[in-house]
N, CA, C and O atoms as CSV, one atom per row, in Angstrom:
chain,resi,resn,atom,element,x,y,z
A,1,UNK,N,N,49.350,-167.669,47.107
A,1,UNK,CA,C,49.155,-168.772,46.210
A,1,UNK,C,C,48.735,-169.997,47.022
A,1,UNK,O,O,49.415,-170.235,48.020
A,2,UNK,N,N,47.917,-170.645,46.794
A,2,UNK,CA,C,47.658,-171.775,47.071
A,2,UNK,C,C,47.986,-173.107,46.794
A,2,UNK,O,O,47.866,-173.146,45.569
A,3,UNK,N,N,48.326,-174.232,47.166
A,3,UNK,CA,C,49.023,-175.648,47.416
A,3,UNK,C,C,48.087,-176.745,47.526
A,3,UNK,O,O,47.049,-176.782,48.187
A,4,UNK,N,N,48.508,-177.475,46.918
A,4,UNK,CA,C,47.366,-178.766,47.472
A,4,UNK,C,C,48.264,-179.964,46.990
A,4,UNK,O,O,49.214,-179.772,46.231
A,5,UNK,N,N,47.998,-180.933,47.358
A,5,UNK,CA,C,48.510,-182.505,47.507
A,5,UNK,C,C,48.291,-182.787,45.461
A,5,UNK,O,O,47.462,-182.256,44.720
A,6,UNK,N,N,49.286,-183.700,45.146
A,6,UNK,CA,C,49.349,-184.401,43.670
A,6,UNK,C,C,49.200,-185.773,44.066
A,6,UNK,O,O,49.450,-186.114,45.223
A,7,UNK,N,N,48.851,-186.501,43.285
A,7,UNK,CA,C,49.022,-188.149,43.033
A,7,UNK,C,C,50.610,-188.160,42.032
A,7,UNK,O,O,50.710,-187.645,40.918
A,8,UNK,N,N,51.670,-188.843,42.736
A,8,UNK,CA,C,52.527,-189.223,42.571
A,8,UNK,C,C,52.192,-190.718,42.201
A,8,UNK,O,O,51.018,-191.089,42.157
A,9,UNK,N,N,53.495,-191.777,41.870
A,9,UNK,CA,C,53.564,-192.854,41.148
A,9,UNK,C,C,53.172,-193.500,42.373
A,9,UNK,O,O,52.314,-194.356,42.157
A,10,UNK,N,N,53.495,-193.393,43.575
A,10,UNK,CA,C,53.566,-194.153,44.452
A,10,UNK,C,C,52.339,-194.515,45.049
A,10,UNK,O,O,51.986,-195.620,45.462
A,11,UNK,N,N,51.435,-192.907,45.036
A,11,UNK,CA,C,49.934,-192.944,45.529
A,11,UNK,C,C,48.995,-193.854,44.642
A,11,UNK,O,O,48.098,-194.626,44.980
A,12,UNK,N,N,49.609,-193.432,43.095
A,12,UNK,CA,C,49.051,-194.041,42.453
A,12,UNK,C,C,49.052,-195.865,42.297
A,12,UNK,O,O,48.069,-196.579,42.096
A,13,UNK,N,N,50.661,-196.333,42.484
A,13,UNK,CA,C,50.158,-197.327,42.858
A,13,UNK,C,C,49.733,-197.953,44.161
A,13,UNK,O,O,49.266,-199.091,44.117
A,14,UNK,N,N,49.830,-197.410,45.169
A,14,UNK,CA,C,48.955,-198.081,46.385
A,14,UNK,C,C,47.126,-197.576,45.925
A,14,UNK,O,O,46.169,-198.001,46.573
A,15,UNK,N,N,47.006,-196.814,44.954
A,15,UNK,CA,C,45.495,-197.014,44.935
A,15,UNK,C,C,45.077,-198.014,44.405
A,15,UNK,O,O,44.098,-198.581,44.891
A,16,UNK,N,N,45.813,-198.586,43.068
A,16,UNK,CA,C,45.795,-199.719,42.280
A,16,UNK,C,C,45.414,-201.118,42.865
A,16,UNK,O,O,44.569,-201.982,42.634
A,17,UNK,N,N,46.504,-200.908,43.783
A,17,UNK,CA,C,47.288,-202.324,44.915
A,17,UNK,C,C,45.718,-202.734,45.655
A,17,UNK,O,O,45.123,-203.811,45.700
A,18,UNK,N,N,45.392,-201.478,46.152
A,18,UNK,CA,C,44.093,-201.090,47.627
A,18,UNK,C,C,42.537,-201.748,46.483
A,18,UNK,O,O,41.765,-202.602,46.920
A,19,UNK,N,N,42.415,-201.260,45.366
A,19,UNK,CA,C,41.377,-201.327,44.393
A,19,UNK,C,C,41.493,-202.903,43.871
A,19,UNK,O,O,40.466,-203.581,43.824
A,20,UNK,N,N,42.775,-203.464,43.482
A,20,UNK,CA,C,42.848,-205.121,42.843
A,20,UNK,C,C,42.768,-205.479,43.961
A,20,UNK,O,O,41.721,-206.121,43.881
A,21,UNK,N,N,43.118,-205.572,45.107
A,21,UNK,CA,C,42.851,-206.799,46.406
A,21,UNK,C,C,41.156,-206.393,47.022
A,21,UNK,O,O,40.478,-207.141,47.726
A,22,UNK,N,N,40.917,-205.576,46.727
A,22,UNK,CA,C,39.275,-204.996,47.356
A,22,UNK,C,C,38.642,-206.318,46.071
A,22,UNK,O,O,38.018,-207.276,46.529
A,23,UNK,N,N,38.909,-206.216,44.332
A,23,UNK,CA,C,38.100,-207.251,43.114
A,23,UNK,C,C,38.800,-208.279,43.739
A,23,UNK,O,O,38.029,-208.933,44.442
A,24,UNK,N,N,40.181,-208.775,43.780
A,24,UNK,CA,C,40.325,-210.210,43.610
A,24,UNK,C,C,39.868,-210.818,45.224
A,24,UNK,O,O,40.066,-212.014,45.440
A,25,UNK,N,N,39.271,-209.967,46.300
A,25,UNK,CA,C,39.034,-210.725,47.286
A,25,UNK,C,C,37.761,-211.003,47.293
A,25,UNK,O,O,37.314,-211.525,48.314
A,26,UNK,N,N,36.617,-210.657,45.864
A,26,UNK,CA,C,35.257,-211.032,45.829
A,26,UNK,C,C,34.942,-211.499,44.605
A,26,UNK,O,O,33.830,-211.881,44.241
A,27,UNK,N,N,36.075,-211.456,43.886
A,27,UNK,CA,C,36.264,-212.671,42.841
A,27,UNK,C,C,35.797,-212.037,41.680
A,27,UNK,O,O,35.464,-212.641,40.660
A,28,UNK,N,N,35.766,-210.559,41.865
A,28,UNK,CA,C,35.354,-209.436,40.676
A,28,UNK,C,C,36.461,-209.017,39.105
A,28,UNK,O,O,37.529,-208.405,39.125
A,29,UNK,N,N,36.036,-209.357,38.384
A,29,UNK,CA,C,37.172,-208.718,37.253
A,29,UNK,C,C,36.804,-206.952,36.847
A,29,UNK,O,O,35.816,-206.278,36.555
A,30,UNK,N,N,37.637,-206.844,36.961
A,30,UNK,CA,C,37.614,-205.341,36.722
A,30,UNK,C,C,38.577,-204.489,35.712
A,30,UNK,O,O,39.147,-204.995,34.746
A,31,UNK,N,N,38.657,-203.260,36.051
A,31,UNK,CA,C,39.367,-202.593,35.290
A,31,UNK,C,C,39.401,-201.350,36.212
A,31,UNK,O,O,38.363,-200.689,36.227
A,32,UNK,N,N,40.637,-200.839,37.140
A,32,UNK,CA,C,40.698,-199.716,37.612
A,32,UNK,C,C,41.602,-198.722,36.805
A,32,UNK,O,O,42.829,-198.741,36.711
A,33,UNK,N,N,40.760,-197.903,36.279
A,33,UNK,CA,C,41.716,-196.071,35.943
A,33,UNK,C,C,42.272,-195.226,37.169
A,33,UNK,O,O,42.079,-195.788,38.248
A,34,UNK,N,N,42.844,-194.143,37.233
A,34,UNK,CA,C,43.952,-193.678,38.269
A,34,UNK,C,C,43.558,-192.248,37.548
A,34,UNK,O,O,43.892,-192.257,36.364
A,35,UNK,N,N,43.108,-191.370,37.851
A,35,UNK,CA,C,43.383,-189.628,36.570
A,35,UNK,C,C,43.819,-189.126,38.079
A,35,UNK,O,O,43.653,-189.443,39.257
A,36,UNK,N,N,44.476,-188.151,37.286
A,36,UNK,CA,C,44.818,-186.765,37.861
A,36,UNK,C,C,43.840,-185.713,38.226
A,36,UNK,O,O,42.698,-186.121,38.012
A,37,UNK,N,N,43.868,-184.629,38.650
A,37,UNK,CA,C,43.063,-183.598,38.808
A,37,UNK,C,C,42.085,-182.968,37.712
A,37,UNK,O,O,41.127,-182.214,37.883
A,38,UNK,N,N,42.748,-183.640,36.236
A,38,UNK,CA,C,42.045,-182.790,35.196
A,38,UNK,C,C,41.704,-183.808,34.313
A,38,UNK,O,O,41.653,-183.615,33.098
A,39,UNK,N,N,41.377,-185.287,35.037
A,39,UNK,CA,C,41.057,-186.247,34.406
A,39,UNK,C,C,41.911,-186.940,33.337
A,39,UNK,O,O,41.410,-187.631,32.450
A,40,UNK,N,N,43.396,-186.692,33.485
A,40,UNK,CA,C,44.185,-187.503,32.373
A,40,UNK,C,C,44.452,-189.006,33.548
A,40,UNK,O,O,44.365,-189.402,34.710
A,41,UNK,N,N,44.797,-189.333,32.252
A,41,UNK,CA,C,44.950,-191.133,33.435
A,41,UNK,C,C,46.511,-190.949,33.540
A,41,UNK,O,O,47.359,-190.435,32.811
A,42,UNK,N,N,46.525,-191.598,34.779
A,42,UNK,CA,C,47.868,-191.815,35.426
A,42,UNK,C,C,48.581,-193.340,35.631
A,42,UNK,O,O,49.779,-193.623,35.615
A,43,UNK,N,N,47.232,-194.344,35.857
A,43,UNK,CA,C,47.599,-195.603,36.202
A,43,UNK,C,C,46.274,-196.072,35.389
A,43,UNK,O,O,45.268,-195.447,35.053
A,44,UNK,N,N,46.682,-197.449,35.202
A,44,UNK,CA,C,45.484,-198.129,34.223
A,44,UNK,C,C,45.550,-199.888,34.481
A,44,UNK,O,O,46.455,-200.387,33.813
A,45,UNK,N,N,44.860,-200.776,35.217
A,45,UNK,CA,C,44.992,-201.696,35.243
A,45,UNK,C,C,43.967,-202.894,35.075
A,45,UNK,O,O,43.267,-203.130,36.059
A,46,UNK,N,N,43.807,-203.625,34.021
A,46,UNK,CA,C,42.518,-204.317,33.682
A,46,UNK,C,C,42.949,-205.544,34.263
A,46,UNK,O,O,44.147,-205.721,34.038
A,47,UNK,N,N,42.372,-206.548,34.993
A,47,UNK,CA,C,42.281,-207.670,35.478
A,47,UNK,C,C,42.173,-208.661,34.573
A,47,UNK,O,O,41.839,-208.339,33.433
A,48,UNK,N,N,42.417,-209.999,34.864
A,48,UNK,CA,C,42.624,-210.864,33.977
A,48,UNK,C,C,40.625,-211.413,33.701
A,48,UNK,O,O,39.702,-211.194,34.485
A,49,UNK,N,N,40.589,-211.809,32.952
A,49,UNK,CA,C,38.846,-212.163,32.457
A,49,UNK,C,C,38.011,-210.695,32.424
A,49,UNK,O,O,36.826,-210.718,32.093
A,50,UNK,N,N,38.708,-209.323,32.803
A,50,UNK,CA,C,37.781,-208.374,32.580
A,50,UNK,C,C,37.634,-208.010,30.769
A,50,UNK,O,O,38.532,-207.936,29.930
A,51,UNK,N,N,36.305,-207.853,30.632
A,51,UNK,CA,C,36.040,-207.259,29.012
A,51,UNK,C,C,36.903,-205.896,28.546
A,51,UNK,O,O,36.798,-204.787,29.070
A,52,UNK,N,N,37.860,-206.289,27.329
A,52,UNK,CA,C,38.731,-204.924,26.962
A,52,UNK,C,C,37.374,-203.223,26.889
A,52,UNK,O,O,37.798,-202.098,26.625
A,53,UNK,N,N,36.327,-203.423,27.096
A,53,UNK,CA,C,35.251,-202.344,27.100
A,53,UNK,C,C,35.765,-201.873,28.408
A,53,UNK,O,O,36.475,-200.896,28.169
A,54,UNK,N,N,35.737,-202.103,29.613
A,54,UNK,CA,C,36.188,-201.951,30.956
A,54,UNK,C,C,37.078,-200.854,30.981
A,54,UNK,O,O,36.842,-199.878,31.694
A,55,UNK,N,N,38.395,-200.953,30.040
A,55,UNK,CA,C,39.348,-200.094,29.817
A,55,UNK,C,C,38.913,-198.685,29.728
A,55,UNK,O,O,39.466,-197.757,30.317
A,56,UNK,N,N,37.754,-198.574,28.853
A,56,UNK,CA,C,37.452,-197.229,27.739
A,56,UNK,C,C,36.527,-196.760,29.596
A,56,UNK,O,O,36.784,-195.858,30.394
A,57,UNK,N,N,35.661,-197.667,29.623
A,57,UNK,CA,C,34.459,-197.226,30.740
A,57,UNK,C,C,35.116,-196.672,32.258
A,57,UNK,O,O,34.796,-195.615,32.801
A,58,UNK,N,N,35.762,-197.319,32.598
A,58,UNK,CA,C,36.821,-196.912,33.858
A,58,UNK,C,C,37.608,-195.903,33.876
A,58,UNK,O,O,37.968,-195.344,34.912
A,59,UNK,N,N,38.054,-195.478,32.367
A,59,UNK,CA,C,38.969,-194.378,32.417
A,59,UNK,C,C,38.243,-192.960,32.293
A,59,UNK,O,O,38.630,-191.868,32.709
A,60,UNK,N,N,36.782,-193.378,31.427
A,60,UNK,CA,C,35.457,-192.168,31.406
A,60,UNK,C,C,34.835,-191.890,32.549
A,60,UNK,O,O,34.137,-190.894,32.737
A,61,UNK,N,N,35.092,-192.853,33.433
A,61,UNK,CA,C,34.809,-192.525,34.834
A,61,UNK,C,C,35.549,-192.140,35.980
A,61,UNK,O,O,34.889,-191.636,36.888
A,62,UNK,N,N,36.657,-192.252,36.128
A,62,UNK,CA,C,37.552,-191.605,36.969
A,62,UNK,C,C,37.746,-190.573,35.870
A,62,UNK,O,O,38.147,-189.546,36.418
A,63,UNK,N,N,37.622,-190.372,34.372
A,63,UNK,CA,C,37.699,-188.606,34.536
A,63,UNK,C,C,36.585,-187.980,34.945
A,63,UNK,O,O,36.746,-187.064,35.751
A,64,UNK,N,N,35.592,-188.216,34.625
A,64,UNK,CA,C,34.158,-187.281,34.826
A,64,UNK,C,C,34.330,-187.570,36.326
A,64,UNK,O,O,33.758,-186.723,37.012
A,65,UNK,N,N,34.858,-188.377,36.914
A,65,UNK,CA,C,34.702,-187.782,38.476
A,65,UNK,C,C,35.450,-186.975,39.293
A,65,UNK,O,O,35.186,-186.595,40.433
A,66,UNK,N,N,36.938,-186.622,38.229
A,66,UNK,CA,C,37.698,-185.853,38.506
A,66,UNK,C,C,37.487,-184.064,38.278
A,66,UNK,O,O,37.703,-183.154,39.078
A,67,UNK,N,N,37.089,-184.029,37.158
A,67,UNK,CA,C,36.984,-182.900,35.995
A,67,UNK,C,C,35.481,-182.543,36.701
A,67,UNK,O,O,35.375,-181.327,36.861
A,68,UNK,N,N,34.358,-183.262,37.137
A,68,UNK,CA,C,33.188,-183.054,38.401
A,68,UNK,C,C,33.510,-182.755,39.410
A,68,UNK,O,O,33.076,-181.614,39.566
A,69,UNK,N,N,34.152,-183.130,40.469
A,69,UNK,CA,C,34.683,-183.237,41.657
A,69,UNK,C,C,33.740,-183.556,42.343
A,69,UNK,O,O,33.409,-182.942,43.358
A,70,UNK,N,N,33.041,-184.780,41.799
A,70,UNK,CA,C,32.126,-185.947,42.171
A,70,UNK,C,C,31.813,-187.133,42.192
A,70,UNK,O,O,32.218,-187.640,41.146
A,71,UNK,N,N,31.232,-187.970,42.909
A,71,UNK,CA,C,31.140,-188.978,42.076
A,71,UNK,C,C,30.236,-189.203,41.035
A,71,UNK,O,O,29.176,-188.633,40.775
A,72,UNK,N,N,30.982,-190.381,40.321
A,72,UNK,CA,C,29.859,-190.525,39.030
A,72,UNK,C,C,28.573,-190.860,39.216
A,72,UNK,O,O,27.898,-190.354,38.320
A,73,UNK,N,N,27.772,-191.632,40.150
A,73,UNK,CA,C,26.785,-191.805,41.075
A,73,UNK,C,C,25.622,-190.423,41.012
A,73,UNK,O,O,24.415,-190.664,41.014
A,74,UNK,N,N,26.026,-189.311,40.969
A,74,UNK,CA,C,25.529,-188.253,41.126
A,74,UNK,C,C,24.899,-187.998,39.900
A,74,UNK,O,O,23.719,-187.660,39.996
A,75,UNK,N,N,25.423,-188.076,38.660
A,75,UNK,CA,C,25.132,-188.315,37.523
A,75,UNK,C,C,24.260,-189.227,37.166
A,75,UNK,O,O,23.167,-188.938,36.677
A,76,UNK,N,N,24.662,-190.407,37.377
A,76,UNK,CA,C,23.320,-191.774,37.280
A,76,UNK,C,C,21.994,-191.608,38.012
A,76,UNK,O,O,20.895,-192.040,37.666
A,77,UNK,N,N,22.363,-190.785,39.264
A,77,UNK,CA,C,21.163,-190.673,40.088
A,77,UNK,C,C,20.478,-189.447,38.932
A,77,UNK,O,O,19.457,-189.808,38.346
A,78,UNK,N,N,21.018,-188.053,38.616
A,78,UNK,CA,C,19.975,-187.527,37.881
A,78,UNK,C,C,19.567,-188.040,36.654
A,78,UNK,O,O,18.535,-187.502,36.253
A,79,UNK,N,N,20.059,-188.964,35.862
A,79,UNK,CA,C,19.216,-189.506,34.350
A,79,UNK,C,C,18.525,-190.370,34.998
A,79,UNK,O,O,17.528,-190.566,34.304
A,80,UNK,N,N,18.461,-191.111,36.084
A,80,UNK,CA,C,17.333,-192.385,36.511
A,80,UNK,C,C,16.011,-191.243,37.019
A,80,UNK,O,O,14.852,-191.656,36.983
A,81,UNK,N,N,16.263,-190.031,37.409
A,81,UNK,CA,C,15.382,-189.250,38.058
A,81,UNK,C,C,14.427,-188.528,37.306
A,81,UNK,O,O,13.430,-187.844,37.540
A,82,UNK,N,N,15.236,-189.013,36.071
A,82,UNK,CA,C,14.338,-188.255,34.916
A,82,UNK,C,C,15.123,-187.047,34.066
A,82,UNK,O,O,14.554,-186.328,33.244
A,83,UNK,N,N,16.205,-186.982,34.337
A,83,UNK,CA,C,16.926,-185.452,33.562
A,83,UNK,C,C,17.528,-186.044,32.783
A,83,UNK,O,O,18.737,-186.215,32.938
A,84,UNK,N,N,16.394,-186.866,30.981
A,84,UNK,CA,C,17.260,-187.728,30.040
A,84,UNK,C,C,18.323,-186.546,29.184
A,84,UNK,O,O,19.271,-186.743,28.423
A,85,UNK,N,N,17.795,-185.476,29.608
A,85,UNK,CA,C,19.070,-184.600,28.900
A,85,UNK,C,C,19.834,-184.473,29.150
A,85,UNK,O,O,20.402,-183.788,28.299
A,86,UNK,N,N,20.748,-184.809,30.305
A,86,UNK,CA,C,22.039,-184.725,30.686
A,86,UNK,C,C,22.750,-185.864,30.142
A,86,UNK,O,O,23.924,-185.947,30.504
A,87,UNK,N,N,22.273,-186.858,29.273
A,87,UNK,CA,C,22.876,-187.685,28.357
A,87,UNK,C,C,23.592,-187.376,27.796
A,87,UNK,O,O,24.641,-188.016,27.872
A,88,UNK,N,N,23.532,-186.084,26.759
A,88,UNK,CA,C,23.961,-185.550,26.430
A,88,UNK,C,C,24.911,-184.736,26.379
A,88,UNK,O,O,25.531,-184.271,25.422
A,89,UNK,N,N,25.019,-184.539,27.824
A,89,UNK,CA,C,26.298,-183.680,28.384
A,89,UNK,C,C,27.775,-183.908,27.889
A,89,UNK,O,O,28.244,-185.017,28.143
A,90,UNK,N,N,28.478,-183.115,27.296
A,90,UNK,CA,C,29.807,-183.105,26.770
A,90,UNK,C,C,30.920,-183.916,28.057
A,90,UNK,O,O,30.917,-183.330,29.139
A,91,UNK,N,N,31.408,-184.602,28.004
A,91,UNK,CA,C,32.670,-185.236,28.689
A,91,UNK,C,C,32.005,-185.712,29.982
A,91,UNK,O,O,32.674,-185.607,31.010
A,92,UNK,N,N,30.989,-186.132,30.045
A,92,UNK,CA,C,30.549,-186.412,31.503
A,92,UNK,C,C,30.245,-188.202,31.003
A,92,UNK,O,O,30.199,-188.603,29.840
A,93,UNK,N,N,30.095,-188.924,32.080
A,93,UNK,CA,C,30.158,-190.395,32.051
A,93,UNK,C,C,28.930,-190.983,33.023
A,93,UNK,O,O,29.331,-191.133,34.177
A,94,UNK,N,N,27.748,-191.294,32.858
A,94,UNK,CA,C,26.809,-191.006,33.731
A,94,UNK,C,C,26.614,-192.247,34.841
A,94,UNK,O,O,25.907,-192.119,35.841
A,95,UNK,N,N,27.188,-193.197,34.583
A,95,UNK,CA,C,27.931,-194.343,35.508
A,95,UNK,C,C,28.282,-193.967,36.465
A,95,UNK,O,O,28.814,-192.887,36.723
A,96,UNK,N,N,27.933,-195.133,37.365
A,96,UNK,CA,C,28.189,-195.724,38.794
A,96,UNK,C,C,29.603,-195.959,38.608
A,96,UNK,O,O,30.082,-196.294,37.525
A,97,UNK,N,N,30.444,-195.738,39.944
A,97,UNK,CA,C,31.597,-196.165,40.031
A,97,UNK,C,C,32.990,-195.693,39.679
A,97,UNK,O,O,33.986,-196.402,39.532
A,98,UNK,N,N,32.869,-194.013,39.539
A,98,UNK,CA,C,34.051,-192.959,39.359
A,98,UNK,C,C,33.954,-192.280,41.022
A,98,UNK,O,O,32.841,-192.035,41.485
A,99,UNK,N,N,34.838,-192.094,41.595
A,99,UNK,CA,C,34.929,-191.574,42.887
A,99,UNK,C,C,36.356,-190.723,42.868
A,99,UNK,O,O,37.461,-191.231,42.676
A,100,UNK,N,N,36.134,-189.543,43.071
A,100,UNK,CA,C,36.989,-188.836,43.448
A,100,UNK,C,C,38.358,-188.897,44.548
A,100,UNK,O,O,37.929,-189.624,45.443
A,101,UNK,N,N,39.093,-188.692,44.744
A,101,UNK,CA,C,40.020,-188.456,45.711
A,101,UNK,C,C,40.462,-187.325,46.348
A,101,UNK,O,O,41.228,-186.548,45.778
A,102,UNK,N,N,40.004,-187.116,47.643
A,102,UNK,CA,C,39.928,-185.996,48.352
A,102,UNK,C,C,40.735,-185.793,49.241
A,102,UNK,O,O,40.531,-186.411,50.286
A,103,UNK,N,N,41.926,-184.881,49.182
A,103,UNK,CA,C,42.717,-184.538,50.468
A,103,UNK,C,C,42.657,-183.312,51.167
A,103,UNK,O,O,43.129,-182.390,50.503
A,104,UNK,N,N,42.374,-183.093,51.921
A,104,UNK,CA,C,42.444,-181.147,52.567
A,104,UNK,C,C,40.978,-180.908,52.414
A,104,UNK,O,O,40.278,-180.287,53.214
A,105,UNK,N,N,40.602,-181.448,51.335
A,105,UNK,CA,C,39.453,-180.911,51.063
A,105,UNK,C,C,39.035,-180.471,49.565
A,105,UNK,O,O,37.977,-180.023,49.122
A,106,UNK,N,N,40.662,-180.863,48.765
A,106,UNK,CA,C,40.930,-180.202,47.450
A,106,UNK,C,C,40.620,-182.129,46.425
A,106,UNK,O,O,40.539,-183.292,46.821
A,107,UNK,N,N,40.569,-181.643,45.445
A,107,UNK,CA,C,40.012,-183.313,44.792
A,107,UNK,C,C,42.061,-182.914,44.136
A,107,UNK,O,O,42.806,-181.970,43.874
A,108,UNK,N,N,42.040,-184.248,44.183
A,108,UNK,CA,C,43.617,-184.309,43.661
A,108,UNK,C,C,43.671,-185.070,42.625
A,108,UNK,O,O,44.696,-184.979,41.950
A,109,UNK,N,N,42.706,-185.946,42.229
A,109,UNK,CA,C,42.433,-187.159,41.171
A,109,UNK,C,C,41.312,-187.655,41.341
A,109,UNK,O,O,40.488,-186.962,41.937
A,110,UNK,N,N,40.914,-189.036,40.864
A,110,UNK,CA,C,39.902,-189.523,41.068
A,110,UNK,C,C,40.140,-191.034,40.723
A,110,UNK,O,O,40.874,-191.165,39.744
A,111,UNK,N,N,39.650,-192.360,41.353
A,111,UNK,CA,C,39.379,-193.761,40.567
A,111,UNK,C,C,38.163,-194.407,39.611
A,111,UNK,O,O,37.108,-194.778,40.126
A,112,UNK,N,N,38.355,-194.485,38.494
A,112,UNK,CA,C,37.367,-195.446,38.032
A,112,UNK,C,C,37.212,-196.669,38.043
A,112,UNK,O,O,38.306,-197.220,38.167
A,113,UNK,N,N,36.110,-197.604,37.952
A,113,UNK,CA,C,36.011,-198.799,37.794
A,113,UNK,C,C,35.087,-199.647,37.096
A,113,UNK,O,O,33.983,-199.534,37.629
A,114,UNK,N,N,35.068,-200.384,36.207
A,114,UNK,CA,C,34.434,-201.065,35.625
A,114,UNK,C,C,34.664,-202.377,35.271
A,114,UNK,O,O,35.760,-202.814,34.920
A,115,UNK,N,N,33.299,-203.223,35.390
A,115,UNK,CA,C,33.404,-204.521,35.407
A,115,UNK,C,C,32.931,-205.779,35.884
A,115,UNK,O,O,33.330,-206.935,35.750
A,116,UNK,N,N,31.845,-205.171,36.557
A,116,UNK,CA,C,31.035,-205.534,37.704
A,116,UNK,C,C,29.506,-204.340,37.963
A,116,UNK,O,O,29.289,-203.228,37.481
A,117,UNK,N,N,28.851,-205.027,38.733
A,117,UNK,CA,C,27.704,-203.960,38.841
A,117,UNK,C,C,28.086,-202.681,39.105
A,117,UNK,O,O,29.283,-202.523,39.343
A,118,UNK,N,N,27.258,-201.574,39.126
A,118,UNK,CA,C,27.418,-200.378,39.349
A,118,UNK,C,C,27.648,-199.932,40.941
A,118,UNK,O,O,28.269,-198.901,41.195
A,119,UNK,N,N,27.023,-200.905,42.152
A,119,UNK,CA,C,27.373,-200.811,43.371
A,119,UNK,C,C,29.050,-201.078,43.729
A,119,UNK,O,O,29.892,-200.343,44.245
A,120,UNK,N,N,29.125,-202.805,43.083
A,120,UNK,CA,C,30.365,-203.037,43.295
A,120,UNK,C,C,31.447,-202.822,42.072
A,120,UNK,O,O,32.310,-203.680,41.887
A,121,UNK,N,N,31.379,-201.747,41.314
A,121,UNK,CA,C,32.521,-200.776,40.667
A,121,UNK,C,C,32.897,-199.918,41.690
A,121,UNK,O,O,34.096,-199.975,41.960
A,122,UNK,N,N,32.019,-198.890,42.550
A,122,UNK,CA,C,31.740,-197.884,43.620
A,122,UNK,C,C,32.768,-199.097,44.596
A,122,UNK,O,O,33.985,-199.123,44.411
A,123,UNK,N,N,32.205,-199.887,45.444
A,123,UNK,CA,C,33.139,-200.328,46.182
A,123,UNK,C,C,34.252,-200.553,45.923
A,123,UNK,O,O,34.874,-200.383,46.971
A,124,UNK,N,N,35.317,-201.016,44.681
A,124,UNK,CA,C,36.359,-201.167,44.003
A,124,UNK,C,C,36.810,-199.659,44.530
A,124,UNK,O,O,37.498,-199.259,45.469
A,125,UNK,N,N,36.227,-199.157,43.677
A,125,UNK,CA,C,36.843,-197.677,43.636
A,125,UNK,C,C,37.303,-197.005,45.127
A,125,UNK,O,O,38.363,-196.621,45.620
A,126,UNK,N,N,35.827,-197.090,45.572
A,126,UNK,CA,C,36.333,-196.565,46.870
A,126,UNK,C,C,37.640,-197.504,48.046
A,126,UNK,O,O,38.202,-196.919,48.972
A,127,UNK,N,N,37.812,-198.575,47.798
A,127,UNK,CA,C,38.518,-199.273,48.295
A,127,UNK,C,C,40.143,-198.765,47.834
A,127,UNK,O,O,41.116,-198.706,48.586
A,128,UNK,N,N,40.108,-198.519,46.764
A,128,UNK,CA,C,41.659,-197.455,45.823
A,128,UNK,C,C,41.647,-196.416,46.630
A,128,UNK,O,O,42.488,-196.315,47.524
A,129,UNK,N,N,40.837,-195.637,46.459
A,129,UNK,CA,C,40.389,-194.269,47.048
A,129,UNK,C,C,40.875,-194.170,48.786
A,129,UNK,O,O,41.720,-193.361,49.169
A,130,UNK,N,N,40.472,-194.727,49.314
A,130,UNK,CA,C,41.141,-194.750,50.688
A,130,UNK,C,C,42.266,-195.113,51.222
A,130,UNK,O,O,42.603,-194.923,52.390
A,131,UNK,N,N,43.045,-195.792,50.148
A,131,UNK,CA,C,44.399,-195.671,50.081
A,131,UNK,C,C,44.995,-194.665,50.575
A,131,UNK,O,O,45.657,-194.721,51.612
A,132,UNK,N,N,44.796,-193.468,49.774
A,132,UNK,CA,C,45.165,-192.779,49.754
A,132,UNK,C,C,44.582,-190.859,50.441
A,132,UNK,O,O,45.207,-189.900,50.893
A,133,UNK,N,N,42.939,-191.176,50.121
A,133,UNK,CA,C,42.441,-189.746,50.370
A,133,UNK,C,C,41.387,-189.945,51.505
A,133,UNK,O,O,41.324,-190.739,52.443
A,134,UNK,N,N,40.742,-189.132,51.159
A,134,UNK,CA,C,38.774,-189.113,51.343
A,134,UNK,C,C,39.077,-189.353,52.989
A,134,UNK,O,O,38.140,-189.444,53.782
């Protein structure tokens, strides 16, 4: 049988902690999601002046990057490339700024972020993200 690492409360909040001081040190409002391995949310934290939309968009993105075991980036890159049919795709979120969390090598969760451009959601995120994995 095989083993791999969980996001506990604790991981989860030092990703939170790692993701709000990465926005409030560039003066970004945001909204970071926290999912698990199968994209349920674990942690959820919207910043003060971020748009209640942020909520819905951040949490569609740390799942599709969980439930992918990608980032959401990968997705945006194929509809800008021309594949408008993957719009369509059932549970996928085609946004910048869902990043996975990688330990061993196994995805254990993932962060979303929204609230800010599509580069600096990705930096948010990844700034959570190394908290803990990757």
């Amino acid at each position: 049988m095989k083993t791999k690492a969980v996001l506990g409360q604790a991981e989860v909040a030092a990703i939170l902690a790692a993701a709000r001081t990465e926005a409030q040190n560039n003066g970004w409002a945001v909204t970071i999601a926290v999912a698990d391995d199968g994209g349920h949310l674990l942690g959820l934290e919207r910043l003060d002046g971020c748009a209640p939309v942020a909520s819905y968009i951040a949490t569609e993105k740390a799942r599709s990057a969980a439930i992918g075991r990608r980032e959401t980036k990968g997705y945006e890159d194929m509809v800008n490339g021309g594949r408008n049919a993957f719009l369509s795709a059932p549970v996928v979120c085609s946004l910048e700024g869902g990043v996975p969390v990688v330990v061993d090598g196994q995805v254990i969760g993932s962060v979303g972020v929204s609230g800010v451009t599509a580069v600096q959601d990705a930096q948010v995120a990844k700034a959570g993200v190394a908290a803990v994995g990757n």
